[in-house]
HTML snippet that shows the backbone in 3Dmol.js (N, CA, C, O; Angstrom):
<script src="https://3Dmol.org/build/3Dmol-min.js"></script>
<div id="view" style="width:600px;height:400px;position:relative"></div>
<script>
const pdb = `
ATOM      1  N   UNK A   1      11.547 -16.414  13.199  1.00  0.00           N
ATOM      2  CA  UNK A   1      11.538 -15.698  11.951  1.00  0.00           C
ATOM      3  C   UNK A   1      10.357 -14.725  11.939  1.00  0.00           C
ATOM      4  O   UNK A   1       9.198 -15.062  12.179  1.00  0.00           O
ATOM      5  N   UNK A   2      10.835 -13.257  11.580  1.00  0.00           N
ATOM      6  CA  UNK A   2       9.475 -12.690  11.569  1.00  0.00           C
ATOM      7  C   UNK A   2       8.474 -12.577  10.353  1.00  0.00           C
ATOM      8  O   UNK A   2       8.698 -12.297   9.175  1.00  0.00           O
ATOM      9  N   UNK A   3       7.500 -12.829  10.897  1.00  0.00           N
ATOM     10  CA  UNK A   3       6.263 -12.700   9.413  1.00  0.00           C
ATOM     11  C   UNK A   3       5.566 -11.648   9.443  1.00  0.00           C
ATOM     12  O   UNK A   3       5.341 -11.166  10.553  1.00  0.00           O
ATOM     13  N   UNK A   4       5.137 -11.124   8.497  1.00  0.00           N
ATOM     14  CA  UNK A   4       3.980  -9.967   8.655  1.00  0.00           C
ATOM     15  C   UNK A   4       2.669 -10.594   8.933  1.00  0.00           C
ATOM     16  O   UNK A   4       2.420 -11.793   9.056  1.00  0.00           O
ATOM     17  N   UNK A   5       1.821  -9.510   9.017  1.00  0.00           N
ATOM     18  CA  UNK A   5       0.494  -9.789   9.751  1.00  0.00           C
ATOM     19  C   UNK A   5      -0.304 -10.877   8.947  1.00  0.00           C
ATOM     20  O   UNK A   5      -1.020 -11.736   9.462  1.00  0.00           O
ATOM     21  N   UNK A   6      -0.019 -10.671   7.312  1.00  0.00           N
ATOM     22  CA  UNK A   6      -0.696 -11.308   6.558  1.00  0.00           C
ATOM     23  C   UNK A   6      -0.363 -12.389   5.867  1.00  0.00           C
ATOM     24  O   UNK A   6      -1.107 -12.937   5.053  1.00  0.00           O
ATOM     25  N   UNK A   7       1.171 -12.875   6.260  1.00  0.00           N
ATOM     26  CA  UNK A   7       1.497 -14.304   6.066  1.00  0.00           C
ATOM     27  C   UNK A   7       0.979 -14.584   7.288  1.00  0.00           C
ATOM     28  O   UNK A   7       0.453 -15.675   7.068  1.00  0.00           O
ATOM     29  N   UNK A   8       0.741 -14.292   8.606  1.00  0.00           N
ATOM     30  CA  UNK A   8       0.380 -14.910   9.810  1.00  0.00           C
ATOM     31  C   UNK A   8      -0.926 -15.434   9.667  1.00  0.00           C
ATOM     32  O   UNK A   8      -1.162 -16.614   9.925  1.00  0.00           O
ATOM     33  N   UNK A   9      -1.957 -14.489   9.199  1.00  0.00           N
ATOM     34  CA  UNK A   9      -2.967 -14.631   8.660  1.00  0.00           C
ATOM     35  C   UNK A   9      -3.209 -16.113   7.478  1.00  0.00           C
ATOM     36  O   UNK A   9      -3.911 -17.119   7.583  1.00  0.00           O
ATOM     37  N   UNK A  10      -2.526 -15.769   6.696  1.00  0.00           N
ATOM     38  CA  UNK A  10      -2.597 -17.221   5.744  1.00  0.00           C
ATOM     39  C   UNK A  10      -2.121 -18.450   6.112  1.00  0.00           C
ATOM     40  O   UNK A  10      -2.683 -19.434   5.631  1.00  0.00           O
ATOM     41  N   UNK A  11      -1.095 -18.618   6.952  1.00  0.00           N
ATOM     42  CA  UNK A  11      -0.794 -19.697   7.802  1.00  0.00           C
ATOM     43  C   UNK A  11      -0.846 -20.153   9.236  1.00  0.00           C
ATOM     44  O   UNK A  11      -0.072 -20.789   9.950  1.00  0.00           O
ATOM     45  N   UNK A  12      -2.194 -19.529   9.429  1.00  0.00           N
ATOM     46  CA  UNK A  12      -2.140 -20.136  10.468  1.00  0.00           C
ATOM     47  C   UNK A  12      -3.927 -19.728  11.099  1.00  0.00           C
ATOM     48  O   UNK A  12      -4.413 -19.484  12.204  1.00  0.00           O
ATOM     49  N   UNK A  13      -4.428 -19.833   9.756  1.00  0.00           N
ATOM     50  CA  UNK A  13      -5.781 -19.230   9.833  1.00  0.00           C
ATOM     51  C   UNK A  13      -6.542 -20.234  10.570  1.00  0.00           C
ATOM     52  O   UNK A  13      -6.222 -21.405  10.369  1.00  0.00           O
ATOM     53  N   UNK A  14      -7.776 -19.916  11.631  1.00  0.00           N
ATOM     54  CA  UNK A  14      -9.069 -20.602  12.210  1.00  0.00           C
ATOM     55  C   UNK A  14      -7.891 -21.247  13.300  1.00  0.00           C
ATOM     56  O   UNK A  14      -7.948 -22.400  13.727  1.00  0.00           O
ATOM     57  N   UNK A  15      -6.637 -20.090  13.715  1.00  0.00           N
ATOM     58  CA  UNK A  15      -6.240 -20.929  14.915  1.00  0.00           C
ATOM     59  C   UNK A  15      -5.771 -19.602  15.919  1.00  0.00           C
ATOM     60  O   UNK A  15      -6.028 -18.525  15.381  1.00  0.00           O
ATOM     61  N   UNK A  16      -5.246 -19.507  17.035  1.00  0.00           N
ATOM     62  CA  UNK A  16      -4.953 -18.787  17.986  1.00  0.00           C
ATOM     63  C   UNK A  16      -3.154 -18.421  17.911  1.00  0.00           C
ATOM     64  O   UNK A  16      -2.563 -19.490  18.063  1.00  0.00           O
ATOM     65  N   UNK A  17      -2.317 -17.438  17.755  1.00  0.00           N
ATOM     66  CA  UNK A  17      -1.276 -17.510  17.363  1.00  0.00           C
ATOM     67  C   UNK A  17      -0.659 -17.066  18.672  1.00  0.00           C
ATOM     68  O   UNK A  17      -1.525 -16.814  19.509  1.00  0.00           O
ATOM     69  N   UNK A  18       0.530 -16.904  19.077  1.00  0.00           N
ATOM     70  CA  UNK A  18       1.236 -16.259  20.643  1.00  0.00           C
ATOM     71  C   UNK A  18       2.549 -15.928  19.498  1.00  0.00           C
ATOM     72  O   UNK A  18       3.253 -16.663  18.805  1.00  0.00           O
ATOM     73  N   UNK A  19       2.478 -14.581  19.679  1.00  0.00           N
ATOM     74  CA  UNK A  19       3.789 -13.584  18.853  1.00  0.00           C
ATOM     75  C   UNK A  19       4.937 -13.191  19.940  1.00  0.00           C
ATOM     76  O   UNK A  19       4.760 -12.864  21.114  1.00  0.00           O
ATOM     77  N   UNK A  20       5.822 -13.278  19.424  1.00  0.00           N
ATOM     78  CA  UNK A  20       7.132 -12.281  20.465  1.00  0.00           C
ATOM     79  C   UNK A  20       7.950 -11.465  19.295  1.00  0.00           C
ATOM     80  O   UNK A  20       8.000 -11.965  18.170  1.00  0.00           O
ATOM     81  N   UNK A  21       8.342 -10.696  19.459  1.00  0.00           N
ATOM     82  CA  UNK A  21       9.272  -9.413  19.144  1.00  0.00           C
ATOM     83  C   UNK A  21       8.482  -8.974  17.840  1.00  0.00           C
ATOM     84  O   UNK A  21       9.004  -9.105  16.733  1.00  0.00           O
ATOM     85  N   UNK A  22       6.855  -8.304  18.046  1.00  0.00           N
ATOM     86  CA  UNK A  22       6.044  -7.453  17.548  1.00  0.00           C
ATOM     87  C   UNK A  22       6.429  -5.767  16.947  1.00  0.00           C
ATOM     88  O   UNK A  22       6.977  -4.861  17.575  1.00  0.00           O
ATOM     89  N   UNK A  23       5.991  -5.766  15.725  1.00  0.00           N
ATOM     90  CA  UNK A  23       6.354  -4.916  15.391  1.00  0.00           C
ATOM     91  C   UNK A  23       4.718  -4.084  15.378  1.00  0.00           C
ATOM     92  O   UNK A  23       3.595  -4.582  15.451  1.00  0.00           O
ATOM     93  N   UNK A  24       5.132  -2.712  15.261  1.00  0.00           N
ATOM     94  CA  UNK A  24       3.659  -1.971  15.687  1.00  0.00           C
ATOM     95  C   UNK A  24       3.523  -0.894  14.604  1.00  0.00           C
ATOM     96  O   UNK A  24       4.546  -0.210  14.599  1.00  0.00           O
ATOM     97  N   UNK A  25       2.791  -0.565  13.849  1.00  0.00           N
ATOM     98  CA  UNK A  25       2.730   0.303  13.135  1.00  0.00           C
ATOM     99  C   UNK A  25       2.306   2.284  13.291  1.00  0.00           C
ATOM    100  O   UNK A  25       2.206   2.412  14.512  1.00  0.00           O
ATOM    101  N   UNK A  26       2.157   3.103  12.925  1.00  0.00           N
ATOM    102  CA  UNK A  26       2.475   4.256  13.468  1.00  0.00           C
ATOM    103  C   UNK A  26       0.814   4.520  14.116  1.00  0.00           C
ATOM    104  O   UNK A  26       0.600   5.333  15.015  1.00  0.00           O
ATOM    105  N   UNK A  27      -0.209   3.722  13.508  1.00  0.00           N
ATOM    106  CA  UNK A  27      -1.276   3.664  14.272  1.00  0.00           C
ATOM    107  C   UNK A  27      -1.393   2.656  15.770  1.00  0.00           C
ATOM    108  O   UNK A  27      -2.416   2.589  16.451  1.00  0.00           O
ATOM    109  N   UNK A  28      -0.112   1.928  16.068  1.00  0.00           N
ATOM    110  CA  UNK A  28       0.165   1.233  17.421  1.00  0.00           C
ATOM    111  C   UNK A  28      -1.033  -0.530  16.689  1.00  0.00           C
ATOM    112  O   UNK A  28      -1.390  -1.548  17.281  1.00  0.00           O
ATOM    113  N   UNK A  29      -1.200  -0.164  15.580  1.00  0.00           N
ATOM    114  CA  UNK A  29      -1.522  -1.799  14.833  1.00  0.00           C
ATOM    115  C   UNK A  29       0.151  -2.969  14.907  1.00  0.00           C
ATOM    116  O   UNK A  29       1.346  -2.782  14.681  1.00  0.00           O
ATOM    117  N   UNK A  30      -0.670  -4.088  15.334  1.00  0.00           N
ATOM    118  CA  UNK A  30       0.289  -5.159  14.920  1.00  0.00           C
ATOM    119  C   UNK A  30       0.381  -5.338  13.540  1.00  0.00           C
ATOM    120  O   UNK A  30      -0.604  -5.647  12.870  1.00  0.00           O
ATOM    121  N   UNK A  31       1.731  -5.130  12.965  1.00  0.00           N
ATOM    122  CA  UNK A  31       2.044  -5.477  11.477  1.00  0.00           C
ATOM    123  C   UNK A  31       2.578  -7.373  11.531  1.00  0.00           C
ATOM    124  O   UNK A  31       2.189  -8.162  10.671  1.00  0.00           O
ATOM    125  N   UNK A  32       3.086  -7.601  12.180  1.00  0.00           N
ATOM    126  CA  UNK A  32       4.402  -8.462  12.220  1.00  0.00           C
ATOM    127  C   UNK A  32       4.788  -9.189  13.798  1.00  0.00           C
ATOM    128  O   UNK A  32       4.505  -8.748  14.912  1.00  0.00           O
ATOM    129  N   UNK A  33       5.327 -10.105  13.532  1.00  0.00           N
ATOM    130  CA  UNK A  33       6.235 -10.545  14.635  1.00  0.00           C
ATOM    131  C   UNK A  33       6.672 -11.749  14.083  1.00  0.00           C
ATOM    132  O   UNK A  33       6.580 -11.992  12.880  1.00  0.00           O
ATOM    133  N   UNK A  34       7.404 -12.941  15.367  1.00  0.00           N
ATOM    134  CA  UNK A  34       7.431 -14.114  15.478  1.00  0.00           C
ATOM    135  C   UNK A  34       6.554 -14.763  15.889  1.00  0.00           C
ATOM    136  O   UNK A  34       6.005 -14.289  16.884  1.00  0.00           O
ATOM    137  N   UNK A  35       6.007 -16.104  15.360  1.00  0.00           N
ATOM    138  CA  UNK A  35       5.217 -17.154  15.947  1.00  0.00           C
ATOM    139  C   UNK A  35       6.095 -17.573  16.310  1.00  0.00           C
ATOM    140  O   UNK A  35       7.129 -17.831  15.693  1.00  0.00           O
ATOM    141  N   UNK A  36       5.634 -17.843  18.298  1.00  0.00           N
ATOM    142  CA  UNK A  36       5.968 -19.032  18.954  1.00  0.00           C
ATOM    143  C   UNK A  36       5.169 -20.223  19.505  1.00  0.00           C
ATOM    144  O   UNK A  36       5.671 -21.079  20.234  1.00  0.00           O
ATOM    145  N   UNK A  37       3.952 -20.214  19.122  1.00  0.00           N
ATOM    146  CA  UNK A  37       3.060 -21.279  19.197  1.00  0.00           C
ATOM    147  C   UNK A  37       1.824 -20.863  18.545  1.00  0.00           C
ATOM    148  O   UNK A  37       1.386 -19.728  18.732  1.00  0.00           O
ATOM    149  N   UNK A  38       1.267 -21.657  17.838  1.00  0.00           N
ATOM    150  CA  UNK A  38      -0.152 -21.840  17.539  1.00  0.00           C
ATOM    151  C   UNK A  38      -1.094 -23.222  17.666  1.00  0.00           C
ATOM    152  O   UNK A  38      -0.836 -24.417  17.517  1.00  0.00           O
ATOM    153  N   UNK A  39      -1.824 -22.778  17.875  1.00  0.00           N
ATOM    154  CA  UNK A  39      -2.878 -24.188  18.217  1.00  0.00           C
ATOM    155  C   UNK A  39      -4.291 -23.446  17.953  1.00  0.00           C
ATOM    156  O   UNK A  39      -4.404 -22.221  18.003  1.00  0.00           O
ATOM    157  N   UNK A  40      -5.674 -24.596  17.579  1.00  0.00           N
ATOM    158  CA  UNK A  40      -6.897 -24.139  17.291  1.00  0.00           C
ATOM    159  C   UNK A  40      -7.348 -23.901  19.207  1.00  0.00           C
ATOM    160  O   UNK A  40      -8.398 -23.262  19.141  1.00  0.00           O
ATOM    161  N   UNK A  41      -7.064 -24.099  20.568  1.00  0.00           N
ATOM    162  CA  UNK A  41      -7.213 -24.171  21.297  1.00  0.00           C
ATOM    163  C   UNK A  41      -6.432 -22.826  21.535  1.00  0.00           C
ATOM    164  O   UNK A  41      -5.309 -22.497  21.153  1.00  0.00           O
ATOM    165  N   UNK A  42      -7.610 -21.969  22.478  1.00  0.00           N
ATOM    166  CA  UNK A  42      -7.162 -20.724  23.089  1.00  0.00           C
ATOM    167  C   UNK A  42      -6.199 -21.003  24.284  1.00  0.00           C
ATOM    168  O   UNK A  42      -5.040 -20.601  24.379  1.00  0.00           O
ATOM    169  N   UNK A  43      -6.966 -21.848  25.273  1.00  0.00           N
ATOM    170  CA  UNK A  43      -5.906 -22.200  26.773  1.00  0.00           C
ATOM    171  C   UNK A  43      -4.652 -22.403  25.942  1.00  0.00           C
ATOM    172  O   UNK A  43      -3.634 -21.713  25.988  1.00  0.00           O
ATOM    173  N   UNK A  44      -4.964 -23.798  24.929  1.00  0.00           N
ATOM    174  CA  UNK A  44      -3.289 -24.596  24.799  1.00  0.00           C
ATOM    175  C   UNK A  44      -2.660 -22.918  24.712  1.00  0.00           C
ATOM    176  O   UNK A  44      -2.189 -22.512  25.773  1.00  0.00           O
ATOM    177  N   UNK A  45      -2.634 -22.083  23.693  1.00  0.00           N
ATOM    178  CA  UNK A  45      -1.871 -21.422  23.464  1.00  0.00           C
ATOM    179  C   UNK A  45      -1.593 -20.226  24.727  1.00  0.00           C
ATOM    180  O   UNK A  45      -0.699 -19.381  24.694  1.00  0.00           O
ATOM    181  N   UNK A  46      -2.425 -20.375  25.628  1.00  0.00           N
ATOM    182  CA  UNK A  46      -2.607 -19.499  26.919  1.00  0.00           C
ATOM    183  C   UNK A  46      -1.642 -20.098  27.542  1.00  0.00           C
ATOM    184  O   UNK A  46      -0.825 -19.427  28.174  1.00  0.00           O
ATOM    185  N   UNK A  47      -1.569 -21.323  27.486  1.00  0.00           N
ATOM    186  CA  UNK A  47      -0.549 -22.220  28.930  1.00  0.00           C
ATOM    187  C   UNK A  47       0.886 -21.993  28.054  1.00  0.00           C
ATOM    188  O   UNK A  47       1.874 -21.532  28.626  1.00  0.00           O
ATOM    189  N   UNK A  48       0.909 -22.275  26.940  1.00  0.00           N
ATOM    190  CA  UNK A  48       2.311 -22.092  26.390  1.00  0.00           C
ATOM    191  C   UNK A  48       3.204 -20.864  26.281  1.00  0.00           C
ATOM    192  O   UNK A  48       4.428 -20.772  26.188  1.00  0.00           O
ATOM    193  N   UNK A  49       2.118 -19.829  26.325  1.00  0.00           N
ATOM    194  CA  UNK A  49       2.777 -18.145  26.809  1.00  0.00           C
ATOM    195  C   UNK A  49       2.988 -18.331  28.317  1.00  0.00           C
ATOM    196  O   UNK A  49       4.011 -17.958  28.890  1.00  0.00           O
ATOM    197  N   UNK A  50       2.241 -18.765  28.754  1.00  0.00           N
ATOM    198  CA  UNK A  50       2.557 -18.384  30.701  1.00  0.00           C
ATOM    199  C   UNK A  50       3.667 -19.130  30.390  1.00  0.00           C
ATOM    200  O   UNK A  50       4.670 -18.416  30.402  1.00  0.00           O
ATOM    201  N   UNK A  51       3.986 -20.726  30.008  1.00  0.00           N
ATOM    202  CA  UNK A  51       4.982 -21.115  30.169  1.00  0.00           C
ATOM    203  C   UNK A  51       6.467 -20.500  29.750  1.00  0.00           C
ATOM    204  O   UNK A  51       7.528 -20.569  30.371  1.00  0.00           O
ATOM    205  N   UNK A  52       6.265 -20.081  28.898  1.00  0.00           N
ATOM    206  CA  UNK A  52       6.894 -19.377  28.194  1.00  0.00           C
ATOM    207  C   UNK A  52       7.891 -18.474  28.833  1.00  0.00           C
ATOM    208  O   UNK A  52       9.073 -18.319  28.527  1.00  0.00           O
ATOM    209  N   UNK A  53       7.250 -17.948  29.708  1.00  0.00           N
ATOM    210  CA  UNK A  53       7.808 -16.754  30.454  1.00  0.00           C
ATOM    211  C   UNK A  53       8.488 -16.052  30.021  1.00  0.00           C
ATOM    212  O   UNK A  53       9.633 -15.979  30.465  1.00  0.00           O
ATOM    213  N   UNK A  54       7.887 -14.908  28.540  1.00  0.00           N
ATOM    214  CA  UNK A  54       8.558 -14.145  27.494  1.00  0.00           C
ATOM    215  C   UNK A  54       8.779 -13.008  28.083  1.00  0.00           C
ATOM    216  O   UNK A  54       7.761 -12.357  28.316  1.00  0.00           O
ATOM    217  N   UNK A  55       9.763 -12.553  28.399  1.00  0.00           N
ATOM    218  CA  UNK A  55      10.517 -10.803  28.574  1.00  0.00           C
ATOM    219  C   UNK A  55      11.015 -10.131  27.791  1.00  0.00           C
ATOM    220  O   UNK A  55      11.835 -10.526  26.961  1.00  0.00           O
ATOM    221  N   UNK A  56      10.568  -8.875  27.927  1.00  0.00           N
ATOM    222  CA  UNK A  56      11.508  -8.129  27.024  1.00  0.00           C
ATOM    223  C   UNK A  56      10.652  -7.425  25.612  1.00  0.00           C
ATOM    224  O   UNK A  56       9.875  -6.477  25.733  1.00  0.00           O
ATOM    225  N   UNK A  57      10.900  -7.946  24.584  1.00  0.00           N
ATOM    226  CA  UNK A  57      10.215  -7.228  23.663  1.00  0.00           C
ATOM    227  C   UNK A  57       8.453  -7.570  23.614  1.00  0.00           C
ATOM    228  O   UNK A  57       7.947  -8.497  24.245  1.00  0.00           O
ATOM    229  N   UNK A  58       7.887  -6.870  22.968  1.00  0.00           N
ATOM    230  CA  UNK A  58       6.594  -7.273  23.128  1.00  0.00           C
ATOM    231  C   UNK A  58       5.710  -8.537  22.873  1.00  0.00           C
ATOM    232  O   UNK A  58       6.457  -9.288  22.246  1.00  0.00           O
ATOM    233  N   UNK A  59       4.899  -8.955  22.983  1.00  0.00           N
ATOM    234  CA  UNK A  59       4.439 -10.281  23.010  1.00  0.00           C
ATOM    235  C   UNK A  59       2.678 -10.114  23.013  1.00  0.00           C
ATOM    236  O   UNK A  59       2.090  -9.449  23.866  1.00  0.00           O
ATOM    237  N   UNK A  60       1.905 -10.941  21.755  1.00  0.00           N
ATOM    238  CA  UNK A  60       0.915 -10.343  21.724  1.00  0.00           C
ATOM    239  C   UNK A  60       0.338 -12.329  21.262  1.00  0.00           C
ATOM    240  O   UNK A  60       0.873 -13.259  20.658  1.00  0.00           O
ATOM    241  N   UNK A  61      -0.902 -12.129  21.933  1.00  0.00           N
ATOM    242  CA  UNK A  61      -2.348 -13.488  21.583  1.00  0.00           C
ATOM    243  C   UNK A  61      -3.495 -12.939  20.749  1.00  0.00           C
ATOM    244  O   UNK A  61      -4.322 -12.094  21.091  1.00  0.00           O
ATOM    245  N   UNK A  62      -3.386 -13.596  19.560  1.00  0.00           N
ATOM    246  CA  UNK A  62      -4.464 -13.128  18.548  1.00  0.00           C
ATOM    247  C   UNK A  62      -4.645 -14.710  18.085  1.00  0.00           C
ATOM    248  O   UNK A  62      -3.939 -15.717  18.146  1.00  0.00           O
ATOM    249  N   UNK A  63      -6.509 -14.259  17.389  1.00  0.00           N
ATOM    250  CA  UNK A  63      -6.956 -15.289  17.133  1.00  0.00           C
ATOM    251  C   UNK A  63      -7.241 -14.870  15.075  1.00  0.00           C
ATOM    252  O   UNK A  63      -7.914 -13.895  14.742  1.00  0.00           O
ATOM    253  N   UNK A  64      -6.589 -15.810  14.033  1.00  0.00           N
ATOM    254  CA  UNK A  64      -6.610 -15.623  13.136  1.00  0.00           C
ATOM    255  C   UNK A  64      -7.607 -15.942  12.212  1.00  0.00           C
ATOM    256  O   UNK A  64      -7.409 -17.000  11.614  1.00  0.00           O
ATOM    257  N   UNK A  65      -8.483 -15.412  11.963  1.00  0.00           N
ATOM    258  CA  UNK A  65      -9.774 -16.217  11.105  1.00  0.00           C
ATOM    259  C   UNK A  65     -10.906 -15.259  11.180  1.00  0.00           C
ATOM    260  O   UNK A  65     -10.941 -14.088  11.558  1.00  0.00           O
ATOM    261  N   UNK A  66     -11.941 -16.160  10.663  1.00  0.00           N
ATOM    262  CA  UNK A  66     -12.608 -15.237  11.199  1.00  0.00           C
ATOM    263  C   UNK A  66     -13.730 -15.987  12.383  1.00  0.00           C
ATOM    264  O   UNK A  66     -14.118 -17.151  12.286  1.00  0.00           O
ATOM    265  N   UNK A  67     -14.061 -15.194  13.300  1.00  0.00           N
ATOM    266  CA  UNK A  67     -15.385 -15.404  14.287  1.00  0.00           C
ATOM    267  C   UNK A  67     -16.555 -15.648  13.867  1.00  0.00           C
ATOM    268  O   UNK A  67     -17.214 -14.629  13.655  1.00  0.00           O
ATOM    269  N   UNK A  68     -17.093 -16.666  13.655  1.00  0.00           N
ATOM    270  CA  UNK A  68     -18.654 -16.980  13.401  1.00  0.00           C
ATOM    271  C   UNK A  68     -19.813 -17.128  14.606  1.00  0.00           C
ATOM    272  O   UNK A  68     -19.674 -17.909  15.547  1.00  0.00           O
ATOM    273  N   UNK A  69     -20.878 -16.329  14.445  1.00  0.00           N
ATOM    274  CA  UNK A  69     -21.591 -15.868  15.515  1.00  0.00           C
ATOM    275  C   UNK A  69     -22.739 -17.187  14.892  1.00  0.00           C
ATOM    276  O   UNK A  69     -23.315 -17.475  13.842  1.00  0.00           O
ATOM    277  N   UNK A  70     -22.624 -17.642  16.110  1.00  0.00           N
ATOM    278  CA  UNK A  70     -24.050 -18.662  16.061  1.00  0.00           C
ATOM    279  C   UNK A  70     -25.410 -17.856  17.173  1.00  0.00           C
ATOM    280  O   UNK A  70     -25.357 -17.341  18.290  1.00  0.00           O
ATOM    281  N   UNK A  71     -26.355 -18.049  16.346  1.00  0.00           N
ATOM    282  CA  UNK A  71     -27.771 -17.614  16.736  1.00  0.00           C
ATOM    283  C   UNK A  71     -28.739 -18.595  16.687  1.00  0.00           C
ATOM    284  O   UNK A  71     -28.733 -19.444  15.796  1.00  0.00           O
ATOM    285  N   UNK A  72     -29.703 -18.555  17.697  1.00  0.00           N
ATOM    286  CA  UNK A  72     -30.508 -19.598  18.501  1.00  0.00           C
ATOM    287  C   UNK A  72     -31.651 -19.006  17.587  1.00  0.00           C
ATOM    288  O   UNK A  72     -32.802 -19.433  17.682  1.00  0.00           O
TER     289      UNK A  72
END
`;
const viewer = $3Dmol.createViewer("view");
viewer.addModel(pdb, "pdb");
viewer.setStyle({}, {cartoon: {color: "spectrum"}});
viewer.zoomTo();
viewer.render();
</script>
C-alpha cells in the first residue's frame, strides 16, 4: 500500500524503513512509496533488501526520526 512521506514518517518513526515503487517529486524528493520492511536496526533492514532482490521500480533505505549527535 502506498503511503506518503509523512504517514511514513509518523509510523514508523526512530526506525529504518526499505520502500519499493517510490514516487519522486518534481524536485527528484521522495514523496511516497511502499513499506516493505522496517526495523530500529540498519543491517536487519539492509539484509532484508539484499534479500529481497527488488527489480524494477525504484527502491529507496531511509532512516525516519530524527539523528541525535552525542558529544564527548
Amino acid at each position: 500500500m502506498f503511503k506518503s512521506i509523512e504517514q511514513i514518517s509518523n509510523d514508523y518513526n526512530g526506525q529504518w524503513v526499505f520502500m519499493i515503487n517510490c514516487k519522486k517529486d518534481k524536485y527528484n524528493s521522495i514523496i511516497g512509496g511502499e513499506v516493505v520492511f522496517h526495523d530500529k536496526s540498519m543491517n536487519a533492514v539492509l539484509r532484508e533488501m539484499k534479500s529481497a532482490n527488488h527489480k524494477g521500480n525504484s527502491s529507496y533505505v531511509r532512516y525516519v526520526g530524527e539523528i541525535l549527535h552525542h558529544y564527548s
